[in-house]
C-alpha positions in Angstrom: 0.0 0.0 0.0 0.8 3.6 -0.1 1.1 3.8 3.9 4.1 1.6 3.4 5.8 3.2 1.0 5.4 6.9 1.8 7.9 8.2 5.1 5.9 9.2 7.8 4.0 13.0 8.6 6.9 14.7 9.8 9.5 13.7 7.4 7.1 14.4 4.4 6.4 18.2 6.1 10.4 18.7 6.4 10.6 17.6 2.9 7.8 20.0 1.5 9.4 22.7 3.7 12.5 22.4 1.9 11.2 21.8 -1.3 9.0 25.3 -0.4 11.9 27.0 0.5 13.6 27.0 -2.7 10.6 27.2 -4.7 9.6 30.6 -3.0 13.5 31.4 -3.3 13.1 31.4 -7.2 10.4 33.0 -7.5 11.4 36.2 -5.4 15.0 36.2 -7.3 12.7 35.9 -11.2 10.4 38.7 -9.4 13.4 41.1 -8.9 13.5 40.9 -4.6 17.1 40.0 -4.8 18.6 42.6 -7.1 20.9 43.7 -4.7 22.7 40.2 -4.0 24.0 40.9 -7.3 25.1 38.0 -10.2 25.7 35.3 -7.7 22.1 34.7 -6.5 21.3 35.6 -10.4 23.7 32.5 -11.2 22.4 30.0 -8.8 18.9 30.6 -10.1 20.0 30.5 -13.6 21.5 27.1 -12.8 18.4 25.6 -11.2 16.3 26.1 -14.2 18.9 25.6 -17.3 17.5 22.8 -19.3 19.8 19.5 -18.6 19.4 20.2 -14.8 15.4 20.4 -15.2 15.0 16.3 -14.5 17.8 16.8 -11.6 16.0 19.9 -10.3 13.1 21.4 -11.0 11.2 18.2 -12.1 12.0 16.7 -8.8 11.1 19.0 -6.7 7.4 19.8 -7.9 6.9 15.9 -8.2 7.6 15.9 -4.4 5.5 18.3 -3.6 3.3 16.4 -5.8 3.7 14.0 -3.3 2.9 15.9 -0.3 0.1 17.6 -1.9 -1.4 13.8 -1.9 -0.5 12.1 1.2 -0.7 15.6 3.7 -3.3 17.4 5.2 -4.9 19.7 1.8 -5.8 22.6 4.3 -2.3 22.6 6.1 -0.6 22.6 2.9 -2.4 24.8 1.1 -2.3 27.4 4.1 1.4 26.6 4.4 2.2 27.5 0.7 0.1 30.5 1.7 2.7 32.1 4.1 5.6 30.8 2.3 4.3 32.9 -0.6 2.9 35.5 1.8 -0.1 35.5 0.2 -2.2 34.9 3.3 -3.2 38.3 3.9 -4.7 38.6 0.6 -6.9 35.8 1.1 -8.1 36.8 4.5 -7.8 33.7 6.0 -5.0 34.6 8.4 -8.2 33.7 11.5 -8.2 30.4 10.3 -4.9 29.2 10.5 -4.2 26.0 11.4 -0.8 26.0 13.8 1.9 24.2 11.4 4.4 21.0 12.3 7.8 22.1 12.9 10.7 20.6 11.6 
């Protein structure tokens, strides 16, 4: 079954965590938050989304959060990807909040 294969709640939140962090990392550096950092931070982003790293990189990490999408609480994660993007104040849900797993 599924239960057997998949690593347990808490790994599986460290893992989308990490996976979150760099996600949200790239898409401040492509949105210009980072202009100040300079080439290297430029760099590091260019090299996580260049083409023959896209199956080492990219593709990996949206399958697992793929994965944690699936096998996680939906409300958790979706109000976790919520204040990684800070996003939640725009979707007024802030009351609602569910206190997140630490890792």
């Amino acid at each position: 079954t599924l239960e057997e294969v998949l690593p347990s709640e808490e790994v599986l939140w460290c893992v989308m965590e990490h996976v979150l962090r760099i996600q949200v990392g790239i898409g401040e550096i492509l949105s210009g938050l980072w202009v100040r950092n300079g080439y290297s931070l430029r760099s590091q982003e260019e090299f996580y989304l260049q083409g023959q790293y896209c199956n080492q990189c990219v593709d990996l990490d949206i399958f697992l959060l793929q994965v944690c999408v699936m096998a996680l609480d939906s409300d958790l994660f979706l109000t976790t990807l919520l204040q990684r993007y800070k996003l939640d104040p725009w979707f007024k849900i802030w009351r609602l909040l569910l206190p997140l797993p630490t890792c």
